[in-house]
PDB file of N, CA, C and O in Angstrom, chain B, residues numbered from 101:
ATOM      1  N   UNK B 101      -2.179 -10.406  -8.974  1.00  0.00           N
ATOM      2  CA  UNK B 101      -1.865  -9.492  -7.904  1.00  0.00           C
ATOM      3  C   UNK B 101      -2.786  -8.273  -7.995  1.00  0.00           C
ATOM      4  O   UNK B 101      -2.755  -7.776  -9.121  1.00  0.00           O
ATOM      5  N   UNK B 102      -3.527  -7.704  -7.207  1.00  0.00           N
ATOM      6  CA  UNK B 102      -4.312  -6.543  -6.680  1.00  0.00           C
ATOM      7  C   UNK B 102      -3.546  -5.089  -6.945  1.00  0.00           C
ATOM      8  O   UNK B 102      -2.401  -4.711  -6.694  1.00  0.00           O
ATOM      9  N   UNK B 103      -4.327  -4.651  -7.368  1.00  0.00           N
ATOM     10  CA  UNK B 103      -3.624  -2.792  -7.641  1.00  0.00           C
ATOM     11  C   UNK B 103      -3.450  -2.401  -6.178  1.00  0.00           C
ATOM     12  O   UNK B 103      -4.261  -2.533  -5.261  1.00  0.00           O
ATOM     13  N   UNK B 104      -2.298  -1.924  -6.156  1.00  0.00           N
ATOM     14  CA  UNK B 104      -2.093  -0.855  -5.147  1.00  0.00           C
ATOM     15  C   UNK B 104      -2.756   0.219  -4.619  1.00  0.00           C
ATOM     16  O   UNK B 104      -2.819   0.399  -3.403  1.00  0.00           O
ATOM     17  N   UNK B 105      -3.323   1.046  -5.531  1.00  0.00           N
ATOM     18  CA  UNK B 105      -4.561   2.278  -5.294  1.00  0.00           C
ATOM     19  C   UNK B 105      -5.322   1.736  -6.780  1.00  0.00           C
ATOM     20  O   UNK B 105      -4.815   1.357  -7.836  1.00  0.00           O
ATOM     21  N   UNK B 106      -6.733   1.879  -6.364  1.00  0.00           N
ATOM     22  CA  UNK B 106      -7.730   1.806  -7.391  1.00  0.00           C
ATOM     23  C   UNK B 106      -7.667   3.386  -8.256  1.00  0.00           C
ATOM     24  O   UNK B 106      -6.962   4.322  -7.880  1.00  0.00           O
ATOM     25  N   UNK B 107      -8.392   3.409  -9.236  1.00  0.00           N
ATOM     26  CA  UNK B 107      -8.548   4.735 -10.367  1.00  0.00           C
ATOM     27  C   UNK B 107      -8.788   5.826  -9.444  1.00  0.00           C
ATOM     28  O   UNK B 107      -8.000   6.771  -9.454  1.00  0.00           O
ATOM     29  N   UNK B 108     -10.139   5.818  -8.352  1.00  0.00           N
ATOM     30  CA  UNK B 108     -10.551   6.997  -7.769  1.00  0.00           C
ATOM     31  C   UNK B 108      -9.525   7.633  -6.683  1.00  0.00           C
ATOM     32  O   UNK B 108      -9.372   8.838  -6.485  1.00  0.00           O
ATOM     33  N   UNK B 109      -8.934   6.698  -6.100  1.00  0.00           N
ATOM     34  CA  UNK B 109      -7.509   7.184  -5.420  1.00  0.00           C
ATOM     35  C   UNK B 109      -6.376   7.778  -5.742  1.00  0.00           C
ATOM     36  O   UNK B 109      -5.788   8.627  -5.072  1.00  0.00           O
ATOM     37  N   UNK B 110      -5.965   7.204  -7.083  1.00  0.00           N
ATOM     38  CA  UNK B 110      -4.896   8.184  -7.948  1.00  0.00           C
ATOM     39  C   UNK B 110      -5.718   9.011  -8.785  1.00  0.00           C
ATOM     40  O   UNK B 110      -5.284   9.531  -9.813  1.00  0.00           O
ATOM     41  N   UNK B 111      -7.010   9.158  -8.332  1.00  0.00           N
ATOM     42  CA  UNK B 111      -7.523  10.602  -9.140  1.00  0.00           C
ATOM     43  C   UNK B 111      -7.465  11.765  -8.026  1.00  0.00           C
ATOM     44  O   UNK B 111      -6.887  12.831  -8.235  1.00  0.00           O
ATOM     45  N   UNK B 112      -8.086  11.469  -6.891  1.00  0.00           N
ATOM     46  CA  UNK B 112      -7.911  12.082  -5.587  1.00  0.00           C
ATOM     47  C   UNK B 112      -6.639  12.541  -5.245  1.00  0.00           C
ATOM     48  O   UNK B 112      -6.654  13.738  -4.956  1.00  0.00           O
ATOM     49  N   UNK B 113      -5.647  12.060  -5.182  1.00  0.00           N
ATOM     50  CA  UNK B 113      -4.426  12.277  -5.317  1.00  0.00           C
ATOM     51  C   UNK B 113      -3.569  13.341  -6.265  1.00  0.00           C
ATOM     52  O   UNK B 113      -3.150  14.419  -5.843  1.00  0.00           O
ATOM     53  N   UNK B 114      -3.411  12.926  -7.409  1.00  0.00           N
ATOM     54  CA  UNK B 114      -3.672  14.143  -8.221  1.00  0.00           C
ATOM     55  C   UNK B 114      -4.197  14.990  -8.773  1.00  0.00           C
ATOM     56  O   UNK B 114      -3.703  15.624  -9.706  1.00  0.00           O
ATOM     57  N   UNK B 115      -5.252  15.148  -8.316  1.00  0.00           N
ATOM     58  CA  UNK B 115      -5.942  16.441  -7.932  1.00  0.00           C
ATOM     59  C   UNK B 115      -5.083  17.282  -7.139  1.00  0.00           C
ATOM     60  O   UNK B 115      -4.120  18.009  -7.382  1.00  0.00           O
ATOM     61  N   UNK B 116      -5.784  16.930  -6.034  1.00  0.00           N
ATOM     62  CA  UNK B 116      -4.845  17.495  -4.385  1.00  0.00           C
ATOM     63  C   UNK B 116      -3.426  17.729  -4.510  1.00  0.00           C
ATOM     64  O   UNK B 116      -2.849  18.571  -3.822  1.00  0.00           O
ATOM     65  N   UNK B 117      -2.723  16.853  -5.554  1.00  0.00           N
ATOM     66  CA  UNK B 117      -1.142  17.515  -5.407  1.00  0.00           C
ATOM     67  C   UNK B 117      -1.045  18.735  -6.541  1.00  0.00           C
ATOM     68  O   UNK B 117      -0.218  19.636  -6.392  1.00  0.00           O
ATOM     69  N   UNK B 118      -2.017  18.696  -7.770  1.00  0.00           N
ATOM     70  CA  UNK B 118      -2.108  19.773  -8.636  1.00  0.00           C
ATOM     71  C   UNK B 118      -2.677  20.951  -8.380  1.00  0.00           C
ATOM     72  O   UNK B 118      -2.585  22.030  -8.965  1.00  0.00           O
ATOM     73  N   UNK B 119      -3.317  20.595  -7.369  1.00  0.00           N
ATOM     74  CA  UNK B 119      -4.319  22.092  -6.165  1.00  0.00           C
ATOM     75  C   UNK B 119      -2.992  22.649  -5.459  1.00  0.00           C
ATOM     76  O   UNK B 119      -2.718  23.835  -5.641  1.00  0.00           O
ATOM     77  N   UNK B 120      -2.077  21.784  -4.590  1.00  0.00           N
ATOM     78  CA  UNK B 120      -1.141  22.152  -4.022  1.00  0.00           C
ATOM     79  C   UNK B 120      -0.151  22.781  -4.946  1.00  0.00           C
ATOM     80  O   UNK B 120       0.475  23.748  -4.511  1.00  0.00           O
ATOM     81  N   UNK B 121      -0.030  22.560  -5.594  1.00  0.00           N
ATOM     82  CA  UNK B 121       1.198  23.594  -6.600  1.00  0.00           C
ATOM     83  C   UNK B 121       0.948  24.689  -6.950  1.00  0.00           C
ATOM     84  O   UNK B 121       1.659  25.693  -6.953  1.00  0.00           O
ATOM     85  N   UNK B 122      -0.604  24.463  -7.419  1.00  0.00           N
ATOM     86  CA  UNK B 122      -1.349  25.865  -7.748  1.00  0.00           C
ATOM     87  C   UNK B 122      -1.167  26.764  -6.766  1.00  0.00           C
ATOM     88  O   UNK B 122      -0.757  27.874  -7.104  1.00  0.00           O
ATOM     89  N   UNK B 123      -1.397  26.525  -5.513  1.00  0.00           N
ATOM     90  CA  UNK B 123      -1.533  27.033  -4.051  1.00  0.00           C
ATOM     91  C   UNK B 123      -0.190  27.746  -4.103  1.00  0.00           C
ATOM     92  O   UNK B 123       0.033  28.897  -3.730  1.00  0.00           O
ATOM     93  N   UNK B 124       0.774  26.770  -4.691  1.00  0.00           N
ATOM     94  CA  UNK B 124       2.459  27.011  -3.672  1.00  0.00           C
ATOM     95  C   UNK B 124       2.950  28.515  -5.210  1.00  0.00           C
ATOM     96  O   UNK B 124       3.913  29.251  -4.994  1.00  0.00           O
ATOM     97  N   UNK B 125       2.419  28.613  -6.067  1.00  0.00           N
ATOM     98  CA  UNK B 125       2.469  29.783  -7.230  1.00  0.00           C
ATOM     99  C   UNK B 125       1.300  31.136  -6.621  1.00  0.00           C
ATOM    100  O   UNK B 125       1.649  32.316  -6.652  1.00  0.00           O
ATOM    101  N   UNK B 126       0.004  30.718  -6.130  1.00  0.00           N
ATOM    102  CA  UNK B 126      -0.435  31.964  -5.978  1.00  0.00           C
ATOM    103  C   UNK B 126      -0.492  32.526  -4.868  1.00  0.00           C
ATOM    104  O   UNK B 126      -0.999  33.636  -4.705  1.00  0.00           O
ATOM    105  N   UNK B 127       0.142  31.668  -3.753  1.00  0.00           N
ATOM    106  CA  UNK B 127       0.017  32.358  -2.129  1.00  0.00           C
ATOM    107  C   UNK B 127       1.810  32.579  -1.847  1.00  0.00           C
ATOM    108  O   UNK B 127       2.459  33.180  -0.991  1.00  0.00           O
ATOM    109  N   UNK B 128       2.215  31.626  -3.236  1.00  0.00           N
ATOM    110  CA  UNK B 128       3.629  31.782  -2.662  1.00  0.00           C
ATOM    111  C   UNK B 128       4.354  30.977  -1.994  1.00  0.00           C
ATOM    112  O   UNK B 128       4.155  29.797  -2.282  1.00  0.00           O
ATOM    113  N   UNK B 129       5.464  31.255  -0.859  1.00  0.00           N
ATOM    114  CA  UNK B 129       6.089  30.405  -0.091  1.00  0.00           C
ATOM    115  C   UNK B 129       5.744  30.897   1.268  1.00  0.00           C
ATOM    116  O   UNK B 129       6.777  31.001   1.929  1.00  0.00           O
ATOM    117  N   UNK B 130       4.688  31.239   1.933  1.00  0.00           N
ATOM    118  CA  UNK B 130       4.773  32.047   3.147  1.00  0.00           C
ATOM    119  C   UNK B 130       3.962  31.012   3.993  1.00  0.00           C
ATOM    120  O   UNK B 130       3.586  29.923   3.559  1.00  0.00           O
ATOM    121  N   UNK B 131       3.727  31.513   5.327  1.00  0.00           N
ATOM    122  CA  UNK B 131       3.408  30.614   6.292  1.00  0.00           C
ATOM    123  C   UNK B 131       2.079  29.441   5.957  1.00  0.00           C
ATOM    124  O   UNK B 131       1.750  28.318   6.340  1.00  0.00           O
ATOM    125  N   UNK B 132       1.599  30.467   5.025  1.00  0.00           N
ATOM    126  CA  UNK B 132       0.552  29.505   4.473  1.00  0.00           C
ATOM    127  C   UNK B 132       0.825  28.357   3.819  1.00  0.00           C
ATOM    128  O   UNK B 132      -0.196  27.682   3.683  1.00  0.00           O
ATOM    129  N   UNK B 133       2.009  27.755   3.257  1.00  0.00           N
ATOM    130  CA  UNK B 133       2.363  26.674   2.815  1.00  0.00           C
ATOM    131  C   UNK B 133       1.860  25.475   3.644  1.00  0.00           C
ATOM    132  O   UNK B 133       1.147  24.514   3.355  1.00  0.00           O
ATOM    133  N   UNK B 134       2.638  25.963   5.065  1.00  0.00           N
ATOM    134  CA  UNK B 134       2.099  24.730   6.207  1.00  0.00           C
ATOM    135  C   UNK B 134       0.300  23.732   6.015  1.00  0.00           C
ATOM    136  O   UNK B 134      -0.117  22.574   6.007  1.00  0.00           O
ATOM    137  N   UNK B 135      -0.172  25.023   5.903  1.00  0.00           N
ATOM    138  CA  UNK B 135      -1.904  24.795   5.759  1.00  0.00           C
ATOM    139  C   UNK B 135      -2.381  23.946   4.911  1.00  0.00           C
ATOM    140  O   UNK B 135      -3.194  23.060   5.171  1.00  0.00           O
ATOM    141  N   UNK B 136      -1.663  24.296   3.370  1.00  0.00           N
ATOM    142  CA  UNK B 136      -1.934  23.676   2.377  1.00  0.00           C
ATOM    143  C   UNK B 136      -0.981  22.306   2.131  1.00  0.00           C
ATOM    144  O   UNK B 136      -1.477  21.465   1.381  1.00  0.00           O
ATOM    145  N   UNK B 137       0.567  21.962   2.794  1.00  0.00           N
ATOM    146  CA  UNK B 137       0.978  20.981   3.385  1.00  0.00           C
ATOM    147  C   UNK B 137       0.065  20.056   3.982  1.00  0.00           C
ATOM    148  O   UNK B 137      -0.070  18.924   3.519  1.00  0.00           O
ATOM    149  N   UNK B 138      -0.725  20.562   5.222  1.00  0.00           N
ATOM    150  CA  UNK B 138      -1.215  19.544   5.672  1.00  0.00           C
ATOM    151  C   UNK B 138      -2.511  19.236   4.938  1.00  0.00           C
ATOM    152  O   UNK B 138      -2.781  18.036   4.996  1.00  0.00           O
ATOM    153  N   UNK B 139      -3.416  19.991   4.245  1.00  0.00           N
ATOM    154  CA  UNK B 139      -4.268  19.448   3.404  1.00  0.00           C
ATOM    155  C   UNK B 139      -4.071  18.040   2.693  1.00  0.00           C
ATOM    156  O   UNK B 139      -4.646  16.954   2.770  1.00  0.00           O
ATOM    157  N   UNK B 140      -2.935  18.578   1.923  1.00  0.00           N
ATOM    158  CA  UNK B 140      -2.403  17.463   1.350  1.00  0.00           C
ATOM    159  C   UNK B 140      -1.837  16.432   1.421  1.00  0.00           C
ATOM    160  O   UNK B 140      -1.554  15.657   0.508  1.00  0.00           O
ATOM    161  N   UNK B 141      -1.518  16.306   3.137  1.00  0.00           N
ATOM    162  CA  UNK B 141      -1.099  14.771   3.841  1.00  0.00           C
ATOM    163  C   UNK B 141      -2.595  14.365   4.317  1.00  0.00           C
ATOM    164  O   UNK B 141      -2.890  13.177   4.445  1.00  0.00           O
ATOM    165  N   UNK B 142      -3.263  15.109   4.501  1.00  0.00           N
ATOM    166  CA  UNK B 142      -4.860  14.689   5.343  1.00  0.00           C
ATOM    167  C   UNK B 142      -5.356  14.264   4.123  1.00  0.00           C
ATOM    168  O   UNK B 142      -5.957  13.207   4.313  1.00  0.00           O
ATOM    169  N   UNK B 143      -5.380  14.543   3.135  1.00  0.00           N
ATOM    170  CA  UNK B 143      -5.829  13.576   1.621  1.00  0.00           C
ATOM    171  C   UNK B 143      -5.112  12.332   1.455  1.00  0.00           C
ATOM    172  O   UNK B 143      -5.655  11.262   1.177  1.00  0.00           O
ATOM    173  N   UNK B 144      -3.527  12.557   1.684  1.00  0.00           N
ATOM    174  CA  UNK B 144      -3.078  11.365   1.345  1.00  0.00           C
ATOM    175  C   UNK B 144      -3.583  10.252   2.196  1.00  0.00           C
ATOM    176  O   UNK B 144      -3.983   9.245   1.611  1.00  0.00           O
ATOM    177  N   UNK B 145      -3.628  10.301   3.788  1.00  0.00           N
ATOM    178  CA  UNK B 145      -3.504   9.759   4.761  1.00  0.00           C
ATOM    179  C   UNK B 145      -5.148   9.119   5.049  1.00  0.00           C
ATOM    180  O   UNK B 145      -5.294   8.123   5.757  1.00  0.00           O
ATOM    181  N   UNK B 146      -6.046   9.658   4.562  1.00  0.00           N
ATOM    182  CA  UNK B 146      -7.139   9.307   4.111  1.00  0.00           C
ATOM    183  C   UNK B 146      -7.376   8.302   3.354  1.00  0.00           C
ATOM    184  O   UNK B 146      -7.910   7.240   3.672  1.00  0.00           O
ATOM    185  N   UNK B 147      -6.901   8.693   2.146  1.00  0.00           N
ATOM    186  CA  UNK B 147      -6.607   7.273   1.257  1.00  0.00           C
ATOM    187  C   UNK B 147      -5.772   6.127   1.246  1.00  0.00           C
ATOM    188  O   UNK B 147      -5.886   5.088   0.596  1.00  0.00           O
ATOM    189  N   UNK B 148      -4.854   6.505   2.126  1.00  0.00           N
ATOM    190  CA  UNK B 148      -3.913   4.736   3.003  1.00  0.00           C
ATOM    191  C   UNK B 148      -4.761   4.524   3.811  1.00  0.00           C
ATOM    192  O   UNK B 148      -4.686   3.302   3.936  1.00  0.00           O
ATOM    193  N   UNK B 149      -5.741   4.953   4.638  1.00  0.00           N
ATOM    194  CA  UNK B 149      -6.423   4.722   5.320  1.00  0.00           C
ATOM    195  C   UNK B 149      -7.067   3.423   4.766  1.00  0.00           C
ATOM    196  O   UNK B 149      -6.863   2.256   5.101  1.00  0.00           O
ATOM    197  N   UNK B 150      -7.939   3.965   3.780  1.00  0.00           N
ATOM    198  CA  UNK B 150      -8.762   3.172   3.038  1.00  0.00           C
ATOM    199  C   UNK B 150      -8.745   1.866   2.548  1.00  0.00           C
ATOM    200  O   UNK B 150      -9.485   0.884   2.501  1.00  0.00           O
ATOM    201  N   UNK B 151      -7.193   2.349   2.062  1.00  0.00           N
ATOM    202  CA  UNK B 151      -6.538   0.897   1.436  1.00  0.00           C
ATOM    203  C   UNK B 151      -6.461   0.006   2.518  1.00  0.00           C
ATOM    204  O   UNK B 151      -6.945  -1.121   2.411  1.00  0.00           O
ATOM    205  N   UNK B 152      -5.784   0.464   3.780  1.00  0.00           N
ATOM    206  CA  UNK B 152      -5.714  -0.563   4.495  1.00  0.00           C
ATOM    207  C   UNK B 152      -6.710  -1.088   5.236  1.00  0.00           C
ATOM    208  O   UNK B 152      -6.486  -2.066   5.950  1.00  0.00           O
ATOM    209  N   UNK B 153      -7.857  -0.551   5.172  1.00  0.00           N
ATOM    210  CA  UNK B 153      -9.223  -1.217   5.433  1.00  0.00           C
ATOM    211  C   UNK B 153      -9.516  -2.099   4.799  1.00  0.00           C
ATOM    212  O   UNK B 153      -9.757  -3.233   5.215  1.00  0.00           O
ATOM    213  N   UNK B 154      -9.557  -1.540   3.142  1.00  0.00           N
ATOM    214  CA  UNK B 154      -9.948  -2.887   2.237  1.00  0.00           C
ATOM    215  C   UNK B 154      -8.900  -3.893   2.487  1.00  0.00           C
ATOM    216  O   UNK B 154      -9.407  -5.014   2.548  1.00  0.00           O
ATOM    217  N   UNK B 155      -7.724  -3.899   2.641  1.00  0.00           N
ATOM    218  CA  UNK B 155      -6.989  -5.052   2.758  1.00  0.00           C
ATOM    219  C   UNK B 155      -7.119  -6.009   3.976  1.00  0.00           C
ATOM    220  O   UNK B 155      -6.946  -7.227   4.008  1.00  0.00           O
ATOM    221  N   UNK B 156      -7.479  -5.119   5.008  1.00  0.00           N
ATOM    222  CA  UNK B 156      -8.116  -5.954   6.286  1.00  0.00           C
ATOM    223  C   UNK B 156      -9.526  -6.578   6.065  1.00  0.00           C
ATOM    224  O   UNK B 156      -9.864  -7.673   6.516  1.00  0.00           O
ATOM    225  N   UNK B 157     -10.273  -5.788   5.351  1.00  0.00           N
ATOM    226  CA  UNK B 157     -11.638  -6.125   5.119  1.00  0.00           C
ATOM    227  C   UNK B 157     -11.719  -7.791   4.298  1.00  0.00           C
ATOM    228  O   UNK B 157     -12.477  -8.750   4.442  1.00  0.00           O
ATOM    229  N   UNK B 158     -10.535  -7.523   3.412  1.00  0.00           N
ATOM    230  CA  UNK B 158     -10.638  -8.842   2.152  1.00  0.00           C
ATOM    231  C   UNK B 158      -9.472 -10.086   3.072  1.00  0.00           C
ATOM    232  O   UNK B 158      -9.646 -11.228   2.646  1.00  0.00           O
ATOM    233  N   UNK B 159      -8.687 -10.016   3.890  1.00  0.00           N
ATOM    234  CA  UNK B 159      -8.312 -10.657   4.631  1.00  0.00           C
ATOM    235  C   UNK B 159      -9.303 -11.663   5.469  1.00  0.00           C
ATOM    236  O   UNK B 159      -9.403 -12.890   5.485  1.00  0.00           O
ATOM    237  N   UNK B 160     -10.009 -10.579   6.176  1.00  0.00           N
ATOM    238  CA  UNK B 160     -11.319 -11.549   7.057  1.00  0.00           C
ATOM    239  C   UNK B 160     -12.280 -12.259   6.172  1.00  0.00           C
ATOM    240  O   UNK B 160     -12.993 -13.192   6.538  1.00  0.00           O
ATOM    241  N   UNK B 161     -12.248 -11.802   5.108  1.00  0.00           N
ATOM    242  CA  UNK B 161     -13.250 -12.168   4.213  1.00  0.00           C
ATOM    243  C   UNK B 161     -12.898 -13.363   3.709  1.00  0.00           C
ATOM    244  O   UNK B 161     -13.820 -14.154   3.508  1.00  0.00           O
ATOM    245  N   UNK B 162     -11.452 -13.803   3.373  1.00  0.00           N
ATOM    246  CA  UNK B 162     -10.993 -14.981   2.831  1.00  0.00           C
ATOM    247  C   UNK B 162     -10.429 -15.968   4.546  1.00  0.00           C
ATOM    248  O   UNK B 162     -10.604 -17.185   4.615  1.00  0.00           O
ATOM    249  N   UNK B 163      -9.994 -15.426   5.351  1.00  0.00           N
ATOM    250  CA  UNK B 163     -10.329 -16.310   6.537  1.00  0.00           C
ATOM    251  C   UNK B 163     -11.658 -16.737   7.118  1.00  0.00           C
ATOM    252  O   UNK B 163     -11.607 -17.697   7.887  1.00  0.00           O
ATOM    253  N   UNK B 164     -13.104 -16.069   6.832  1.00  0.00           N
ATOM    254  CA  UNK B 164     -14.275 -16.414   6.483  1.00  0.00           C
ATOM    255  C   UNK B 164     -14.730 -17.616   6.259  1.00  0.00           C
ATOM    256  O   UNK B 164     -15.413 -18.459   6.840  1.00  0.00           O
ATOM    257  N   UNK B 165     -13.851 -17.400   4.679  1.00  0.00           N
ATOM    258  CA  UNK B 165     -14.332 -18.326   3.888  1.00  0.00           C
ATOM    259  C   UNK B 165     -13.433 -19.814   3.895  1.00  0.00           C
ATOM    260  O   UNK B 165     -13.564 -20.800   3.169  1.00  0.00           O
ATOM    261  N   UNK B 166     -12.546 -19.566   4.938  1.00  0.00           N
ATOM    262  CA  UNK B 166     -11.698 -20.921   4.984  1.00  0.00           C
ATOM    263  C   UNK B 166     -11.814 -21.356   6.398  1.00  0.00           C
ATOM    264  O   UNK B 166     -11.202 -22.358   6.767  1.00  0.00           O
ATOM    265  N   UNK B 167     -12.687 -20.552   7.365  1.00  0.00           N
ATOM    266  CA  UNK B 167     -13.810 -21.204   8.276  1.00  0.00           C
ATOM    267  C   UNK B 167     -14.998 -22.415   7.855  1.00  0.00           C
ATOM    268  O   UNK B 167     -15.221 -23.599   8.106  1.00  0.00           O
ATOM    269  N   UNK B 168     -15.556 -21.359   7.096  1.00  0.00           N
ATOM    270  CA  UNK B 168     -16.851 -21.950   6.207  1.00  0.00           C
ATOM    271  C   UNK B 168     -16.316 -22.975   5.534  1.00  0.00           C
ATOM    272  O   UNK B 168     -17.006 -23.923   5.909  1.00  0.00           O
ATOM    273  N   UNK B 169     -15.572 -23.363   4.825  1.00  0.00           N
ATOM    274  CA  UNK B 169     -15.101 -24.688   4.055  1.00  0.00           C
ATOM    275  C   UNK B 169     -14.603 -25.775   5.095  1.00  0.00           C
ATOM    276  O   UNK B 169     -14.603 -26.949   4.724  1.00  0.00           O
ATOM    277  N   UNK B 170     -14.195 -25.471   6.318  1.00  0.00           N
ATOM    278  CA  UNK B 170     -13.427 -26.229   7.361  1.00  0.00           C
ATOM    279  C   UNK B 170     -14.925 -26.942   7.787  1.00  0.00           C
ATOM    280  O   UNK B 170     -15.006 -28.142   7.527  1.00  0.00           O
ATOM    281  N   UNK B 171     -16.010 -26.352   8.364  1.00  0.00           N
ATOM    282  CA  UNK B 171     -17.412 -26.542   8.711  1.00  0.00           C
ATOM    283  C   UNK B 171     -17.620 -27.246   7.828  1.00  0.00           C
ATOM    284  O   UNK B 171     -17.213 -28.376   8.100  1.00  0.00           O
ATOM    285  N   UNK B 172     -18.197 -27.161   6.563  1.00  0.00           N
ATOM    286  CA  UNK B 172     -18.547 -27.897   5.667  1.00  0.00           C
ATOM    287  C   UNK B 172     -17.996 -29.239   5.620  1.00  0.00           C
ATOM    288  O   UNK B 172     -18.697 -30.249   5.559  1.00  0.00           O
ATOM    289  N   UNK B 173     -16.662 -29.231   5.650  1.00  0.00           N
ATOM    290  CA  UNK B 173     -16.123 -30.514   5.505  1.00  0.00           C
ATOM    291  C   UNK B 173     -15.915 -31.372   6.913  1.00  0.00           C
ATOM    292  O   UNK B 173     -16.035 -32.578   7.126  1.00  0.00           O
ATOM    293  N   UNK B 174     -15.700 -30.711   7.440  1.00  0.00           N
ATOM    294  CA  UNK B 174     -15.485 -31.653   8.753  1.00  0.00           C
ATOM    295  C   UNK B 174     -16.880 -31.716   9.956  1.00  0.00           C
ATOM    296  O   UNK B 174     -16.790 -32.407  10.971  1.00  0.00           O
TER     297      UNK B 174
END
């Protein structure tokens, strides 16, 4: 079975949520939270992005390849 997020994704990730805490101690709780909120869904949402590319990407790739074997044989 395939990893869920590769290394550079759960590095990206926690980063960005350890930036966000930092953020939520030195600016506080004030309107600026929102800002740094959405930073941190536009990171996340980036990287599901991704994933679900590669998973579409490796999908076509193995229906591809069970074209190509159908050709071959028949």
């Amino acid at each position: 079975m395939k990893k869920t997020f590769d290394i550079s994704a759960i590095i990206v990730i926690a980063i960005t949520f350890v930036l966000f805490v930092i953020a939520l101690f030195v600016k506080g709780f004030t309107h600026d939270l929102l800002l740094e909120v959405a930073v941190f869904m536009v990171s996340l949402k980036l990287i599901m992005i991704g994933r679900k590319n590669s998973y579409y990407t490796e999908s076509i790739k193995q229906d591809l390849d069970d074209i190509k074997e159908i050709i071959k044989t028949g």
